[in-house]
N, C-alpha and C positions, 0 to 999 in steps of 0.2 A: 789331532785329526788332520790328516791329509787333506788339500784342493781337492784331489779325486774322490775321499770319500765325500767331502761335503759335496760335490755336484751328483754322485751319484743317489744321498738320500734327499738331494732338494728333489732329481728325477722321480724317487721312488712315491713322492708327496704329488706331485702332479696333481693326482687324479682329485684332491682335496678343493683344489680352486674351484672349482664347479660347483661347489656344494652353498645350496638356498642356505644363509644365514640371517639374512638381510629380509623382513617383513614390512614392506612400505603401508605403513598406519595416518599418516598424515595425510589430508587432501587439501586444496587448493578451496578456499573459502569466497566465493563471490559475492561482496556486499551490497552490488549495484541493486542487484535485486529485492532483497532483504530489505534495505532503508527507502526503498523508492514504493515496492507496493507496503512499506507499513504506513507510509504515507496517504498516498493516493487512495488504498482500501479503506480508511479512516474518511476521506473526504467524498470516497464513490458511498459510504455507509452512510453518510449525513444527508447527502443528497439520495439515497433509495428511499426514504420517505416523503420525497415531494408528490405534490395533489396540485392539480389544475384546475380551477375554475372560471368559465366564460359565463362574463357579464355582461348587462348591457346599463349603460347609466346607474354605474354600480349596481345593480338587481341579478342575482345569480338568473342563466340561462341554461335549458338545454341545450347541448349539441351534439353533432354522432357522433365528435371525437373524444369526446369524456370517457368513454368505455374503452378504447383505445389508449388514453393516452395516461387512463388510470386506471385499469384492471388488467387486461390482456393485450400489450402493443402485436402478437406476435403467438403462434399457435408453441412455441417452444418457452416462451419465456412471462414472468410474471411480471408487474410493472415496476414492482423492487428491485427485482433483478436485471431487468433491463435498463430501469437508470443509474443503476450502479455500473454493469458496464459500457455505457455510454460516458458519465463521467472519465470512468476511469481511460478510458479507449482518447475521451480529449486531450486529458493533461497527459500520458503519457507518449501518445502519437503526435499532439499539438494538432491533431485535429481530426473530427468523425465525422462520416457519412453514414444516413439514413436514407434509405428508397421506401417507397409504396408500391407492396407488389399488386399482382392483378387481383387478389383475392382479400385486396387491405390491410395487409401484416406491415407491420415497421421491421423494419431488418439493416441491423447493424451490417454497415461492410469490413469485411477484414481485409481487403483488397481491392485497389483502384487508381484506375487512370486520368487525372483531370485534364481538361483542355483547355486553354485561358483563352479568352476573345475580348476586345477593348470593345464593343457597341454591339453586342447581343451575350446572349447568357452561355456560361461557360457551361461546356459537357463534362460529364462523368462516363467515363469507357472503360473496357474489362473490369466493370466492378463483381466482387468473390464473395460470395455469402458463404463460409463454411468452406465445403469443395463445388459449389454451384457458383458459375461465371457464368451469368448474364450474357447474349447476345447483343442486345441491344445499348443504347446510351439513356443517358438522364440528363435533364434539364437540368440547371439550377434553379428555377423556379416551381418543379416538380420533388426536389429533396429538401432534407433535413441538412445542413452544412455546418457544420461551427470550427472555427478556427481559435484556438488557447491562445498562441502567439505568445507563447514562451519557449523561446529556441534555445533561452541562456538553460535552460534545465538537464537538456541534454549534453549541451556541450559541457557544461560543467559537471555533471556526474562522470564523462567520459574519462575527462582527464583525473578527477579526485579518483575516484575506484581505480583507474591504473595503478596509482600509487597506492592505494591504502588499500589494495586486497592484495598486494605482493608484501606487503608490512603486516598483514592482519594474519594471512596464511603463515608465515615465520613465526608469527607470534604462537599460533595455533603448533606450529611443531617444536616450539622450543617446550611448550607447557609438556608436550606429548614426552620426547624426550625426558627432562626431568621426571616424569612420573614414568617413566620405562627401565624393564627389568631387563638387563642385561647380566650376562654369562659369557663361559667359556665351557668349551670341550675339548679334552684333550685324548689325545688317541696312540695311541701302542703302536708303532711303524717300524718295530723290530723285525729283521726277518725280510725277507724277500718274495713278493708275487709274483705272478703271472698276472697276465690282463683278467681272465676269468675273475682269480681270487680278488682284484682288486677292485673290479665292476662289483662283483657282491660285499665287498667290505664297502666300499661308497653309499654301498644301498642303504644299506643297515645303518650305516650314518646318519643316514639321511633321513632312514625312518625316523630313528631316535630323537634327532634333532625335531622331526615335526610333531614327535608325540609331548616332547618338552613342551614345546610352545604352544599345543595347545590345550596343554595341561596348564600352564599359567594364567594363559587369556580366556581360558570356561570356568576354572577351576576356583574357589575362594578358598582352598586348601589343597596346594597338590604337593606327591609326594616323588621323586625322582630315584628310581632305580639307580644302583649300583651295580654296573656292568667289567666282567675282565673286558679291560682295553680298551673301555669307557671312563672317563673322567668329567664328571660336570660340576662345575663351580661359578657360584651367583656371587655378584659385586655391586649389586645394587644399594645393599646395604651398610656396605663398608666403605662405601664413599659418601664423605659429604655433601649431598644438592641443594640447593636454592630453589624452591620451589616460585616458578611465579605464580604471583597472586591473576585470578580469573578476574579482579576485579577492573586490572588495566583491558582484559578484550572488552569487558561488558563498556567500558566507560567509551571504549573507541567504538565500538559500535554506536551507543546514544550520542558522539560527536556527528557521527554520519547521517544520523536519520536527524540531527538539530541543523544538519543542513541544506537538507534538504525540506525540510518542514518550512524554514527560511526562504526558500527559492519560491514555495506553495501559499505562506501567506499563513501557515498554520503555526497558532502558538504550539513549540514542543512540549510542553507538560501537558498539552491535552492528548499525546501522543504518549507521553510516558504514564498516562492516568494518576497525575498528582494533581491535589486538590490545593494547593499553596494560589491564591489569588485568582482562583477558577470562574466567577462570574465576571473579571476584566479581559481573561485570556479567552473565554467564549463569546463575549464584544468583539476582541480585534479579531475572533477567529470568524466571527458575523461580516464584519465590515470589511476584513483584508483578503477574506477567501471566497467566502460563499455570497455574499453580494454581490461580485462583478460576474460569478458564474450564471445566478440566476437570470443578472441583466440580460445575459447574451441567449441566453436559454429562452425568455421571454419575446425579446427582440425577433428571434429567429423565427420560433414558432406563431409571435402575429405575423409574422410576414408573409408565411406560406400557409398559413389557417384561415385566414381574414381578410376578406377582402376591405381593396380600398376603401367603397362605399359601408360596406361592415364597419370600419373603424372609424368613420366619419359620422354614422350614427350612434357612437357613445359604444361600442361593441368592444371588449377588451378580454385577455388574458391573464389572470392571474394565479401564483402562486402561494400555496400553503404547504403547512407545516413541514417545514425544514429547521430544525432548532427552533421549533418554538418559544417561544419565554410562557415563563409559568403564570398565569395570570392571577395566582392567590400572590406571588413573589412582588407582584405591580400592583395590587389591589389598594394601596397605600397609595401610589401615585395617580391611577386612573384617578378616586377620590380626589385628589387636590386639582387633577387638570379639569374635572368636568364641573365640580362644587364654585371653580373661582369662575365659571362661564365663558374659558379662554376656548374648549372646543365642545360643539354638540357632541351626545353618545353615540350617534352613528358614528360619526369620524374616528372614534376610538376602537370603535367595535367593528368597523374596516379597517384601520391598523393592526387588529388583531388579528382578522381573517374570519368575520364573523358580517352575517347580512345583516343591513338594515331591523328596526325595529316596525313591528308592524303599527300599521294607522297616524303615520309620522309620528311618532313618541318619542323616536331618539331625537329629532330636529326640533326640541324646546333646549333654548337654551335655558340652565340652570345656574343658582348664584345663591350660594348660602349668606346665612344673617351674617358671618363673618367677614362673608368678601364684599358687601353691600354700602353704597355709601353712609357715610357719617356725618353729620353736620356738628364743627367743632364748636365750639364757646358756648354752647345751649343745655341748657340742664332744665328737668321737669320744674323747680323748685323755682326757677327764674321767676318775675313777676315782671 
């Protein structure tokens, strides 16, 4: 074969390059999001059970805002769901605003402008509830404010996700690949067209090609016609692959959320729901996570609830069931702390989240025959 014929039947192919072979099945996989709210949803879900209770010299009180701050903050939302996303709206933004509108709703901001002042209170301007921006400004002694103060969470998911969602997505198309059915078609270019004949042999190509593919990817049995001047043959089979194993993404995914669980303070197995040492990992998940939240949450709310003189007469805020501990699980120890007369049963039953006893009953101290003094060297029998 001659140079001219070969340039003349590469010409006659032309019209072949055009033709969709190529179906992009793979997509780009973002794990920032994925390990960050399986986080955070876990820790806003622990904290949607809190209850507030105003005391005064330890004695449960009313107030108006127990309806508010434990039924309904808000004509949209329930108080579950509202301290769920509060929590979460903290740790993830490093910090939430609360206003009081004119009609007493708490309303989460999803957008705002602070104004810092060194000797008077800082403003809050174009704060967004929803798509409603506020006219006016906010005090800081008229909001809700809390600050996380954990900046390293962002910057460090920033940088770890760049890299491990352009590793995790490769990963996700090498698996694709390996499980992909690939072919050939081969085509009859005997003969010479015109543009016409060849617009419509392209087509039918083309058709063909798309009925194949989607006879593969619907299909759990499909069967391929045998066409004149069609040729299709599958090589999926006759080549040997390497499948990779799923269990390298699964394992890189629970690297991701074990570290960011880390950043939060929350043991990972309580995140992956294993039970391997589960009432040590629900202590440090008490102490290292949801105790300094409470702190600030408490902190906050006396400050803008209560006044000075309010708190100066025994007036307080308290928090309940957030992880509570089971108290049939402590029933053994309350026993030993209250039987040896180390604390009244109030005291324990306000470490529980539980009032006083009535007609002072809890404030006798109690001291079983066990714990009671002994006098050594003396026996009945003595004379």
């Amino acid at each position: 074969m001659s140079f001219a014929d070969i340039f003349k039947r590469n010409k006659e192919l032309e019209w072949m390059w055009d033709l969709e072979l190529v179906n992009e099945t793979s997509q780009r996989v973002y794990l920032k999001k994925m390990a960050v709210d399986s986080v955070l949803n876990f820790v806003g879900r622990t904290m949607s059970t809190v209850q507030f209770k105003f005391t005064k010299d330890k004695k449960a009180i009313h107030s108006p805002w127990d309806y508010i701050l434990n039924v309904r903050p808000n004509k949209d939302m329930s108080a579950t769901l509202f301290w769920q996303k509060f929590i979460y709206k903290l740790m993830f933004d490093n910090e939430v605003l609360v206003i009081l509108s004119d009609d007493n709703q708490l309303l989460i901001a999803d957008d705002f402008y602070r104004e810092e002042y060194a000797l008077y209170d800082d403003q809050f301007k174009n704060v967004i509830v929803k798509d409603y921006e506020f006219k006016r400004s906010f005090l800081m002694e008229d909001v809700i404010y809390l600050q996380y103060n954990n900046e390293q969470l962002e910057k460090f998911t920033d940088g770890l996700f760049n890299d491990y969602g352009e590793l995790f997505g490769r990963m996700i198309e090498i698996s694709m690949r390996n499980n992909q059915i690939r072919g050939s078609v081969s085509v009859d270019t005997t003969g010479s067209f015109n543009d016409d004949e060849k617009d419509s042999r392209k087509q039918r190509l083309q058709n063909f090609i798309d009925k194949i593919y989607k006879s593969f990817r619907t299909s759990s049995v499909a069967i391929v016609p045998k066409m004149k001047g069609f040729e299709y043959e599958e090589y999926t089979n006759k080549q040997g692959v390497t499948n990779q194993s799923l269990d390298e993404l699964d394992r890189m995914k629970k690297s991701l959320i074990n570290d960011v669980a880390r950043m939060i303070g929350v043991p990972s197995a309580l995140i992956m729901a294993e039970n391997a040492e589960l009432d040590s990992n629900l202590e440090a998940y008490r102490k290292l996570c949801l105790a300094p939240l409470i702190r600030k949450l408490v902190d906050e709310l006396s400050a803008k609830l209560i006044s000075k003189s309010e708190y100066e007469a025994g007036q307080r805020i308290e928090v309940l069931n957030v992880l509570s501990p089971n108290l049939f699980d402590l029933a053994e120890a309350i026993d030993k702390i209250v039987s040896s007369g180390a604390f009244y049963v109030d005291e324990v039953r306000n470490e529980a989240g539980y009032d006083d006893l009535p007609d002072n009953e809890g404030k006798q101290r109690l001291r079983t025959k066990n714990y009671e003094d002994v006098k050594g060297g003396e026996s009945e029998n003595d004379t």
